[in-house]
C-alpha positions in Angstrom: -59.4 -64.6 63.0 -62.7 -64.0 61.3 -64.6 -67.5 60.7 -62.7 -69.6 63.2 -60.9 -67.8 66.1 -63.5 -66.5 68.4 -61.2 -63.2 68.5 -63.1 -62.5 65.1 -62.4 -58.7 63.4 -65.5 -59.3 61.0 -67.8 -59.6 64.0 -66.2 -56.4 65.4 -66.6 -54.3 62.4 -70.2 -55.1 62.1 -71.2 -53.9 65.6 -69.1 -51.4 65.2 -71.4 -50.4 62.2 -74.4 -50.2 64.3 -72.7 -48.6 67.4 -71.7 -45.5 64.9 -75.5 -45.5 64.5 -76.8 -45.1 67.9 -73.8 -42.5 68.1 -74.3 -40.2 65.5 -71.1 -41.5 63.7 -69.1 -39.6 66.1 -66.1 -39.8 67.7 -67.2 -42.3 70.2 -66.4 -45.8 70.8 -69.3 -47.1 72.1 -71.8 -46.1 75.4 -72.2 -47.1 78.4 -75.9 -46.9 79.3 -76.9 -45.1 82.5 -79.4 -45.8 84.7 -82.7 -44.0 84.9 -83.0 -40.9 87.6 -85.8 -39.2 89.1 -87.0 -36.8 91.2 -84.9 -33.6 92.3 -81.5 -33.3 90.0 -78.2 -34.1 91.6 -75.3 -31.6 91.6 -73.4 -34.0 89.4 -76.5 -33.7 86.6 -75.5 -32.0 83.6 -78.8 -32.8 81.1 -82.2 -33.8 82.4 -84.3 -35.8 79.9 -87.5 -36.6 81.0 -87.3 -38.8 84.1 -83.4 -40.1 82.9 -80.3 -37.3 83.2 -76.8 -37.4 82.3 -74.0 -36.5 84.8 -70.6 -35.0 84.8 -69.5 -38.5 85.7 -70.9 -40.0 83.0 -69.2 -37.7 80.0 -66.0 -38.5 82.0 -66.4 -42.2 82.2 -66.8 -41.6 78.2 -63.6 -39.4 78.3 -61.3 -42.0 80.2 -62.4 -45.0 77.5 -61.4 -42.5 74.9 -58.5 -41.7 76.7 -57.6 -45.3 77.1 -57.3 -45.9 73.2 -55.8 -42.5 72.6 -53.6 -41.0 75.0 -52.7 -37.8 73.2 -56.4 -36.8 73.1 -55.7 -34.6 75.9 -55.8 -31.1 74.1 -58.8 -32.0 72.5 -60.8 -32.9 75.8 -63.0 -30.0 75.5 -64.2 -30.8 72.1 -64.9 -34.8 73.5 -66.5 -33.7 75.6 -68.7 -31.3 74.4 -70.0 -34.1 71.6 -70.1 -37.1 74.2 -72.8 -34.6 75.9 -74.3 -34.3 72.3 -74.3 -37.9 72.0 -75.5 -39.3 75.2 -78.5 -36.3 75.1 -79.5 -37.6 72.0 -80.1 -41.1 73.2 -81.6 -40.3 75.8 -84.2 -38.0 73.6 -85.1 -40.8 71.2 -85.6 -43.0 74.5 -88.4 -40.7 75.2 -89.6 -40.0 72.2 -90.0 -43.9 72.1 -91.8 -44.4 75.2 -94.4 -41.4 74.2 -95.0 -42.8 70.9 -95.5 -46.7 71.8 -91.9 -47.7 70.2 -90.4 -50.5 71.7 -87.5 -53.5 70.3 -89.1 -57.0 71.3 -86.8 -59.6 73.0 -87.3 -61.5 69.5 -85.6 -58.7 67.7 -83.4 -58.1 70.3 -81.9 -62.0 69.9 -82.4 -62.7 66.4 -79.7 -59.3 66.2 -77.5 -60.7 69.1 -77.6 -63.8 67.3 -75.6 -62.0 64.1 -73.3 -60.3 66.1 -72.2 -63.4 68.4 -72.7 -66.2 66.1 -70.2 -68.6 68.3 -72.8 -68.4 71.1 -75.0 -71.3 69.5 -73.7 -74.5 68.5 -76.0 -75.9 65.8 -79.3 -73.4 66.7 -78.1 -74.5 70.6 -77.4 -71.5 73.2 -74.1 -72.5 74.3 -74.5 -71.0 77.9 -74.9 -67.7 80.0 -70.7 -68.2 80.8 -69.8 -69.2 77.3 -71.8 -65.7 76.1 -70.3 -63.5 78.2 -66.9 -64.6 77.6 -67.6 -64.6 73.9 -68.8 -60.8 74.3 -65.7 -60.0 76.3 -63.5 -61.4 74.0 -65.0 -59.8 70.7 -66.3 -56.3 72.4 -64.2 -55.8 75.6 -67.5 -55.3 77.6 -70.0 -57.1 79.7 -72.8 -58.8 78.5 -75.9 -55.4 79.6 -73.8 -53.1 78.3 -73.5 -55.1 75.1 -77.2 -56.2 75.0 -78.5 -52.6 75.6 -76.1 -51.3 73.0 -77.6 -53.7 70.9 -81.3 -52.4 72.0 -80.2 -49.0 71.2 -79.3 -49.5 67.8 -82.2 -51.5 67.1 -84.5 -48.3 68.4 -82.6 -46.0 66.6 -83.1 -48.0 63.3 -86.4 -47.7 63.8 -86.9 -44.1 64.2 -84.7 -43.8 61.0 -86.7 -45.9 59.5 -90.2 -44.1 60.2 -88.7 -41.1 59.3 -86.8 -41.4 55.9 -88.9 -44.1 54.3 -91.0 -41.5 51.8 -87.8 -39.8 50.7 -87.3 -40.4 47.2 -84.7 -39.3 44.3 -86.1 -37.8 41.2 -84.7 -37.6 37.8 -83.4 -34.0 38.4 -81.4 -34.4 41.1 -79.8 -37.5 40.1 -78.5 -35.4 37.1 -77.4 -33.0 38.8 -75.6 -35.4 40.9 -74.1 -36.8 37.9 -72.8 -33.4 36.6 -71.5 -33.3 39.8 -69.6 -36.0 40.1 -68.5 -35.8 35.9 -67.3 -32.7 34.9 -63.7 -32.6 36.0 -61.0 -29.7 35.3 -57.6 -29.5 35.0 -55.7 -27.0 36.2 -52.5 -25.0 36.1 -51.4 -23.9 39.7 -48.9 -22.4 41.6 -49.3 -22.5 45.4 -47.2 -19.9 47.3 -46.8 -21.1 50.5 -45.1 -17.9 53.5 -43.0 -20.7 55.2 -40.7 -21.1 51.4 -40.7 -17.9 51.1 -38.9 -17.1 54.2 -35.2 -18.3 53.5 -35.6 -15.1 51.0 -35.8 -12.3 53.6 -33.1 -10.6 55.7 -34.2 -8.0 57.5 -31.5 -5.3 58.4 -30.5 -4.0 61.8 -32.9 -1.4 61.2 -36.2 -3.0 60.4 -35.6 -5.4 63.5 -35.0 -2.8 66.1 -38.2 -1.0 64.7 -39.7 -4.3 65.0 -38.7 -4.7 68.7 -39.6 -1.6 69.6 -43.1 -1.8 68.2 -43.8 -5.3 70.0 -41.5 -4.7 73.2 -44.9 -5.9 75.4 -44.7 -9.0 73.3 -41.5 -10.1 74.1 -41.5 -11.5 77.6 -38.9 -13.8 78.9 -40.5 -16.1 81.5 -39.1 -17.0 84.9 -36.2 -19.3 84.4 -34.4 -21.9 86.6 -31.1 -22.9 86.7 -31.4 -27.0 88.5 -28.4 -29.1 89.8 -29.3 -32.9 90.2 -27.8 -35.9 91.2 -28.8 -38.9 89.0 -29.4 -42.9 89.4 -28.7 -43.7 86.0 -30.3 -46.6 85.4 -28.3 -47.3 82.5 -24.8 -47.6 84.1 -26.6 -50.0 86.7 -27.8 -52.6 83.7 -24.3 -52.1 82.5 -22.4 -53.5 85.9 -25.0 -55.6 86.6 -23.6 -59.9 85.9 -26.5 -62.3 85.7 -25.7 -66.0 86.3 -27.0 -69.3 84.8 -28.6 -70.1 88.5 -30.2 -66.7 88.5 -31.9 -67.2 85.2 -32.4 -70.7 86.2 -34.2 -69.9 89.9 -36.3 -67.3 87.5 -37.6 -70.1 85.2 -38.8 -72.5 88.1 -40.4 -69.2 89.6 -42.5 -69.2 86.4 -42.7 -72.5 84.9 -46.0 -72.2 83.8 -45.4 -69.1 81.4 -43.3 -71.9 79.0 -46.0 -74.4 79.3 -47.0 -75.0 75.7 -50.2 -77.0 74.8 -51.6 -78.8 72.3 -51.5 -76.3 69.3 -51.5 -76.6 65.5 -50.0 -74.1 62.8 -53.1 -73.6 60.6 -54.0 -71.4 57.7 -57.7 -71.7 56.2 -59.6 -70.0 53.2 -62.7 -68.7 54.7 -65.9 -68.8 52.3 -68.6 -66.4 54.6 -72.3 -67.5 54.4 -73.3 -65.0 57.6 -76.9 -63.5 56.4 -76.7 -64.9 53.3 -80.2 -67.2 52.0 -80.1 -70.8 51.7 -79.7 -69.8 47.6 -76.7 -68.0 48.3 -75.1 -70.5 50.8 -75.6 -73.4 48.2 -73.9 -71.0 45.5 -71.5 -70.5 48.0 -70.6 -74.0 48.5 -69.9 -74.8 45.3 -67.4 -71.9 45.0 -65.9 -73.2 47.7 -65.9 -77.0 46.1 -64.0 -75.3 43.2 -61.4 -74.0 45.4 -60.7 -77.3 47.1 -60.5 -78.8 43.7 -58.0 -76.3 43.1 -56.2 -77.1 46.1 -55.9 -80.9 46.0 -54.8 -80.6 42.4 -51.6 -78.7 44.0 -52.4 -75.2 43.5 -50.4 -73.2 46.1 -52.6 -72.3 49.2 -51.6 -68.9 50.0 -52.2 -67.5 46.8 -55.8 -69.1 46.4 -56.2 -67.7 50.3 -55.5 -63.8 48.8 -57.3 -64.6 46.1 -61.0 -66.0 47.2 -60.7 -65.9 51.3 -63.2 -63.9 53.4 -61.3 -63.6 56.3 -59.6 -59.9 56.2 -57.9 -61.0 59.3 -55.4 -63.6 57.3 -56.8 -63.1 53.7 -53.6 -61.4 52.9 -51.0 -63.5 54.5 -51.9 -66.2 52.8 -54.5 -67.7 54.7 -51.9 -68.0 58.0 -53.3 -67.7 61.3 -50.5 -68.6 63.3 -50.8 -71.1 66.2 -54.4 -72.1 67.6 -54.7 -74.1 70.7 -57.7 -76.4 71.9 -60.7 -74.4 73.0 -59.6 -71.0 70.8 -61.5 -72.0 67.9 -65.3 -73.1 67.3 -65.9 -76.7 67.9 -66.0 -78.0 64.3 -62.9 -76.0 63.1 -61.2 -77.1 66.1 -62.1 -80.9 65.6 -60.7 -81.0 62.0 -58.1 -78.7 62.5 -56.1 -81.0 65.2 -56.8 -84.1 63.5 -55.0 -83.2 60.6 -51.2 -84.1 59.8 -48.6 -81.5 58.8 -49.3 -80.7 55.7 -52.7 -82.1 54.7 -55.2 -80.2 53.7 -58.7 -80.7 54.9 -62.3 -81.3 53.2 -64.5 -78.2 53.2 -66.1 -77.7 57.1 -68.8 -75.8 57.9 -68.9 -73.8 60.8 -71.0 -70.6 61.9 -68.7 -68.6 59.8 -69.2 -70.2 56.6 -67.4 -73.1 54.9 -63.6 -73.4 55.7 -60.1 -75.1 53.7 -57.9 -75.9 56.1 -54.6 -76.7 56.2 -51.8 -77.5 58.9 -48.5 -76.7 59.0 -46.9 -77.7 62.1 -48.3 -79.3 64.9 -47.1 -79.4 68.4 -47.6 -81.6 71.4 -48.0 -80.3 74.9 -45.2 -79.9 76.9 -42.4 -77.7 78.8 -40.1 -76.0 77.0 -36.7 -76.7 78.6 -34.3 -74.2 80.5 -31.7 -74.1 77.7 -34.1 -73.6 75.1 -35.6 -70.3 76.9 -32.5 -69.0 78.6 -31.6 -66.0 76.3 -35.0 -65.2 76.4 -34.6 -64.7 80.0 -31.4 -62.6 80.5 -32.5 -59.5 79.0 -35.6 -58.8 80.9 -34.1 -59.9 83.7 -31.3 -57.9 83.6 -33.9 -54.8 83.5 -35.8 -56.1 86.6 -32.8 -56.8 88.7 -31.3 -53.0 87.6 -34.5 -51.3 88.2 -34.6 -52.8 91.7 -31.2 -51.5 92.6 -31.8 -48.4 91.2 -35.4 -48.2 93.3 -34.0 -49.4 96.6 -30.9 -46.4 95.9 -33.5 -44.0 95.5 -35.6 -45.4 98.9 -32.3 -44.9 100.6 -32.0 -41.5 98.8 -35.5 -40.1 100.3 -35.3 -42.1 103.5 -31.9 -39.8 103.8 -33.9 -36.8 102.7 -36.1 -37.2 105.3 -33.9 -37.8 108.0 -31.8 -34.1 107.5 -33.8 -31.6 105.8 -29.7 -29.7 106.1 -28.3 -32.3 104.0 -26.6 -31.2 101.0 -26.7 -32.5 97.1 -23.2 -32.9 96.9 -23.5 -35.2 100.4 -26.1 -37.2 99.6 -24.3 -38.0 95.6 -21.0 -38.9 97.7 -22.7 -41.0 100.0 -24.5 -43.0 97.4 -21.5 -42.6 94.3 -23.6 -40.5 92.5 -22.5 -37.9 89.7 -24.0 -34.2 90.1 -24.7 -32.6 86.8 -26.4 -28.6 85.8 -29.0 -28.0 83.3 -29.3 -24.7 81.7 -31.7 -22.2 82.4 -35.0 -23.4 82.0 -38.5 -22.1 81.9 -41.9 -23.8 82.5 -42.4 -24.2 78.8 -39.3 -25.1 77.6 -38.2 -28.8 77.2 -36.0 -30.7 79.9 -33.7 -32.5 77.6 -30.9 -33.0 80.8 -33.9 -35.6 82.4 -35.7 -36.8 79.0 -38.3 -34.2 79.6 -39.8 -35.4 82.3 -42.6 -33.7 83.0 -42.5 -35.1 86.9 -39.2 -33.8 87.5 -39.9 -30.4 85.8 -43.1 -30.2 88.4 -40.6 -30.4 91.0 -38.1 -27.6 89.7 -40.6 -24.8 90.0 -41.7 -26.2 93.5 -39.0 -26.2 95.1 -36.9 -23.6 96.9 -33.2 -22.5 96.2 -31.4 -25.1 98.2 -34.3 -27.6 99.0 -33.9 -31.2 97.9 -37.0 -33.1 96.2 -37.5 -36.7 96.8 -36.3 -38.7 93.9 -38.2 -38.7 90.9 -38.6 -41.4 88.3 -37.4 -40.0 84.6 -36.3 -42.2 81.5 -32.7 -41.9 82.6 -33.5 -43.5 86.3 -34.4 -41.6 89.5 -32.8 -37.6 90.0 -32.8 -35.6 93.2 -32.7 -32.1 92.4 -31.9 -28.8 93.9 -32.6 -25.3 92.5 -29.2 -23.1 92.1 -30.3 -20.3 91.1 -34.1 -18.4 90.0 -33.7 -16.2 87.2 -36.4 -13.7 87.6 -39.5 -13.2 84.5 -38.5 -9.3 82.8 -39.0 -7.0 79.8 -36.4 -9.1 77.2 -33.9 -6.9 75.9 -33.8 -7.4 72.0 -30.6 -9.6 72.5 -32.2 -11.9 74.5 -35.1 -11.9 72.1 -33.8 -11.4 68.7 -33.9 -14.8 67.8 -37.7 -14.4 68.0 -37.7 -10.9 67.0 -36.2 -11.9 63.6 -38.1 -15.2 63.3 -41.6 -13.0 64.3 -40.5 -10.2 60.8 -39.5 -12.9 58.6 -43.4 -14.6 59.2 -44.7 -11.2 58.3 -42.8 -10.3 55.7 -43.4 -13.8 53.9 -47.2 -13.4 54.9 -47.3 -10.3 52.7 -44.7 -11.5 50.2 -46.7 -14.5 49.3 -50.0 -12.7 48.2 -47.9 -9.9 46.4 -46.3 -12.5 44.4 -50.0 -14.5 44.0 -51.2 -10.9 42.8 -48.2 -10.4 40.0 -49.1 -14.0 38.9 -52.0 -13.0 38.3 -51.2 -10.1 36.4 -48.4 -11.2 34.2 -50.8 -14.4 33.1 -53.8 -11.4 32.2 -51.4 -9.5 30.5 -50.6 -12.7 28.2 -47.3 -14.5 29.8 -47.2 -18.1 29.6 -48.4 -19.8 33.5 -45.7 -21.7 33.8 -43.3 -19.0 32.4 -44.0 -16.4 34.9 -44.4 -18.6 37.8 -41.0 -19.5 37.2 -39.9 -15.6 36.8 -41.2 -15.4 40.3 -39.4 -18.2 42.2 -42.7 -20.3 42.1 -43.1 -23.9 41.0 -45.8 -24.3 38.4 -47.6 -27.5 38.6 -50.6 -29.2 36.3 -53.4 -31.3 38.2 -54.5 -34.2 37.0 -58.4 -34.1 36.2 -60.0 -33.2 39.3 -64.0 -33.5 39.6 -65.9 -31.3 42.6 -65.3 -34.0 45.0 -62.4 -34.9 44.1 -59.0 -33.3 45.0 -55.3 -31.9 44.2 -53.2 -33.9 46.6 -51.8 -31.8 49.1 -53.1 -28.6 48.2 -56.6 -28.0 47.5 -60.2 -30.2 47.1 -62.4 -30.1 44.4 -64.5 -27.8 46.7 -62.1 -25.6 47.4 -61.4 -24.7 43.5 -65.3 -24.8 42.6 -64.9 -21.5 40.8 -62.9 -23.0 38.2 -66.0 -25.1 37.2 -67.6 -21.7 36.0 -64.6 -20.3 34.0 -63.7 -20.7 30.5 -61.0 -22.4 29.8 -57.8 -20.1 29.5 -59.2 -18.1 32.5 -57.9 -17.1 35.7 -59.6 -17.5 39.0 -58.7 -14.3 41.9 -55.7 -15.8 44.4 -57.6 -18.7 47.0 -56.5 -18.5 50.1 -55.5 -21.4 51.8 -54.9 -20.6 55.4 -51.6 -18.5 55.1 -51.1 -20.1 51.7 -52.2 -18.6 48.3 -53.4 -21.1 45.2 -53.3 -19.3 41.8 -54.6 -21.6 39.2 -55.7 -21.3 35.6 -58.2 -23.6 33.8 -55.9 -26.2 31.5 -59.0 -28.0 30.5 -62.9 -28.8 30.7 -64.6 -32.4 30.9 -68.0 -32.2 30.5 -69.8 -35.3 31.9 -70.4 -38.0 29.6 -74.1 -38.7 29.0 -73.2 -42.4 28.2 -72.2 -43.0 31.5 -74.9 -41.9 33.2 -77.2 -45.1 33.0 -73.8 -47.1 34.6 -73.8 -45.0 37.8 -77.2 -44.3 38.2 -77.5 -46.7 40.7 -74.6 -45.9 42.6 -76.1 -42.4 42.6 -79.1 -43.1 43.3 -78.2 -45.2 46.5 -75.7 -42.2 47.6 -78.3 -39.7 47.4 -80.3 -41.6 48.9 -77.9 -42.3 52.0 -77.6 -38.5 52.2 -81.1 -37.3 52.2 -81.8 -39.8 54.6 -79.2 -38.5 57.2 -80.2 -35.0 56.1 -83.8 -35.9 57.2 -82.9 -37.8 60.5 -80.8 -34.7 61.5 -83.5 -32.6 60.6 -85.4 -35.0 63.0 -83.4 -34.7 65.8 -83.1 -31.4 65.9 -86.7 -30.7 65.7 -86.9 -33.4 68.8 -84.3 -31.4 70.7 -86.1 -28.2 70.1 -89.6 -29.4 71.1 -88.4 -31.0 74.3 -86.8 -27.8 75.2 -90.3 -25.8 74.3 -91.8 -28.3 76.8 -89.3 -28.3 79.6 -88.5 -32.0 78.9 -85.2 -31.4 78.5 -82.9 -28.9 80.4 -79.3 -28.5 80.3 -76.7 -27.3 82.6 -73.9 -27.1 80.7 -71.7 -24.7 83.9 -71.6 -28.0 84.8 -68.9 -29.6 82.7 -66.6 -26.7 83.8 -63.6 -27.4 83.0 -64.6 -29.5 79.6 -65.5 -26.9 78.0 -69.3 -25.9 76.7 -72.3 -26.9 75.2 -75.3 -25.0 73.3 
């Protein structure tokens, strides 16, 4: 909760605002500094900077925390990695460049930032202690407190360098105009996209065009090795089924873990949040009062959750109301905590001031520590112990299994699934690619299929469905597919091509009936098309799910009534005509020239600090100051 759970988003968020700085607002969470390295380069070095390099070991401890948050990154490790390079080079170069020119961040500025970011680690100006800090960093950031502090030390340098280098660049009357025209003149349009994939329900090609289709891509149609598996299965499923669980069971489980339905002291709080974070001693008195207004409103019976969505700060409860669930003693800051737990049900507290800001609190329940009895937990129990106790019978059946296994390299599948009551089942023929759906695609127990020989059993193998044995019956060889066995592709492979072409003939005859005077919408229709009308779109804008305001640019320099040449869209094909025109209105201009002004600004300003560090990456490499060994990533991919 933002203002009184140390487990604050807000807090988060603002780091997090930094971090994209030091990073290039890139794909990476956050950095893990390295330590400095001199001398002769180690086979593991990948970038030399200076006196400091970056190893192979490095990008990949930057891969596995990515990995970590998004498992299905996988196919995309190359790219990762290549940028994580990028990114840790880059830090590494404004290190240098800092040292050379006399740059440093002082321990002053250092704290003063730390100090914003962890606000919970001083209690009324008071450092609350070296453990208190750490756990506090841990708790908000998930890391330890160097890492933290030298992230923090990075950002701070970074700032500095974009300081010295964007501070002269200005906006001038010309370009904020142009900006406005920009962002003002809007078109609508009529538009048809013609998309192949629609278009292929329409074609049937004949016995004739798919033979000739075969034949002129026989090469092309391969049919892989494929393997036809018999396996014997411990379903875990039947086992949870047959399995009874008792009352003493469940009972013997609860005293085992007593202390998991231990409940303290803990209060059911909401609060309204007013922040005061950064803000002057001005503000903070401004602030107080709108916060004395609220209480007002609250004591005369207004209902709490709607003034919580309605003036709260915290975006962690803001929208439920203000709820944040159950606190218990030493979760909160000290002066939330204090009020919060002297509190009754249902009164509401004065304003409090904590770090955060000023606080309305109210409690909703409030619970004394104790034990919550057998009865009460019971059903709780059963289920996931009924899952524990079946997925140890089904491992100790599949120990047996492999101890077996092991014993007799000549026993047989269908001896080993009578000894153990075990059902023996065939999947059809399968390939390396295609999915296992017998065993839940599991991509173990398809590893195993093409290892093993016709005959030879595999240790069991844990899938969704339990733990399979399996034995090869039969290997059916890779060949030349005849067109039977390929037809499906064959015909799948025409009807792509066909609706490829098909969609930019029929884009072409839009075009021409519209020209020769048809109605759009008419002859889209006369096609089998579906004409649409945008709403007004502006260059940066978009048409929801087909185009951006980029995209259709042209149709900023037509007439209206015009028609723009076919846009291609991938394999898709836009047609559009100009419906209308909005010219910017001057009026507005003097309203968003601020706005413009400050987004121009933001822009030039990266521009320039681009411009910056490529200029730095360039010299360094003129000098020999940096080198880069990018055969050494390998298998990540490259890096130019």
């Amino acid at each position: 909760m933002a203002g009184a759970n140390d487990k604050s988003k807000t807090g988060y968020r603002i780091l997090l605002g930094a971090f994209v700085l030091v990073l290039g607002g890139s794909m990476l969470l956050y950095l893990v500094p390295q330590s400095p390295v001199s001398g002769e380069l180690s086979t593991d070095t990948v970038a030399k900077i200076g006196d400091e390099s970056v190893s192979v070991q490095d990008v990949r401890q930057q891969l596995n925390q990515i990995e970590q948050r998004n498992p299905n990154m996988k196919p995309l490790e190359s790219l990762y990695a290549q940028q994580i390079l990028k990114q840790l080079v880059s830090v590494k170069e404004i290190e240098y460049e800092a040292k050379r020119l006399g740059i440093a961040v002082s321990d002053q500025e250092q704290a003063d930032r730390i100090r914003q970011y962890v606000p919970t680690a001083f209690n009324n100006g008071a450092f609350v202690g070296r453990d208190r800090y750490a756990a506090e960093v841990q708790a908000r950031y998930q890391m330890t407190v160097p890492v933290f502090e030298e992230l923090v030390r990075q950002g701070l340098l970074e700032e500095k360098f974009r300081k010295l280098v964007t501070d002269g660049i200005s906006v001038g009357p010309a370009e904020l105009q142009d900006e406005f025209r920009y962002k003002n003149e809007k078109v609508k349009l009529d538009y048809a996209l013609i998309k192949p994939e629609d278009l292929e329900a329409k074609i049937s090609p004949d016995e004739a065009e798919i033979r000739a289709a075969y034949e002129k891509n026989k090469s092309k149609y391969q049919v892989p090795e494929r393997r036809v598996v018999r396996y014997a299965l411990v379903d875990v499923n039947q086992i949870r089924q047959s399995v009874q669980i008792s009352d003493d069971m469940l009972k013997q489980q609860y005293q085992s873990n007593i202390q998991q339905y231990q409940v303290p002291n803990r209060v059911h709080v909401q609060h309204i949040l007013f922040m005061t974070v950064g803000k002057t001693d001005a503000e903070v008195d401004e602030i107080k009062k709108r916060a004395e207004d609220v209480l007002k409103q609250v004591k005369k019976g207004g209902k709490f959750e709607d003034l919580a969505k309605k003036y709260s700060e915290d975006p962690g409860s803001k929208d439920k109301g203000g709820d944040l669930s159950w606190i218990t003693q030493g979760q909160t800051v000290p002066e939330f905590e204090k009020t919060a737990f002297s509190l009754a049900p249902g009164q509401v507290s004065d304003l409090v001031k904590t770090q955060y800001g000023f606080h309305i609190i109210k409690v909703l329940e409030k619970e004394t520590a104790h034990t919550k009895p057998f009865e009460e937990v019971k059903d709780s129990l059963r289920a996931p112990f009924l899952l524990s106790q079946a997925d140890k019978l089904a491992s100790d059946t599949a120990d047996k299994l492999a101890a077996a296994i092991r014993q007799s390299n000549k026993i047989s599948l269908d001896d080993l699934a009578n000894q153990y009551h075990l059902t023996v089942s065939e999947t059809r023929p399968v390939s390396a690619t295609d999915p296992l759906l017998e065993l839940a695609n599991s991509k173990e127990a398809k590893a195993a299929i093409f290892q093993l020989r016709i005959g030879e059993l595999n240790l069991p193998v844990r899938t969704d469905r339990g733990y399979v044995v399996l034995s090869v019956k039969s290997i059916l060889p890779a060949h030349q597919g005849s067109l039977e066995e390929v037809r499906d592709r064959v015909i799948a492979d025409l009807k792509r091509e066909k609706s490829t072409e098909m969609a930019k003939s029929r884009a072409d005859e839009l075009i021409k009936r519209v020209k020769a005077g048809e109605k759009f919408d008419a002859a889209a229709k006369a096609l089998g098309l579906e004409p649409k009308t945008s709403d007004p779109v502006a260059r940066d804008g978009s048409i929801p799910g087909t185009a951006s305001g980029k995209q259709v640019s042209a149709a900023f320099n037509l007439k209206t009534g015009d028609v723009a040449a076919p846009l291609s869209l991938g394999q898709n094909w836009l047609v559009y005509r100009v419906a209308e025109k909005t010219e910017a209105n001057p009026g507005d201009f003097d309203k968003q020239k601020k706005q413009l002004t400050e987004e121009l600004l933001q822009s030039k300003r990266s521009l320039a600090f681009e411009a910056f560090q490529t200029a730095l990456d360039n010299r360094l490499k003129q000098e020999g100051k940096l080198k880069l060994m990018p055969e050494k990533l390998k298998g990540f991919g490259s890096f130019g």
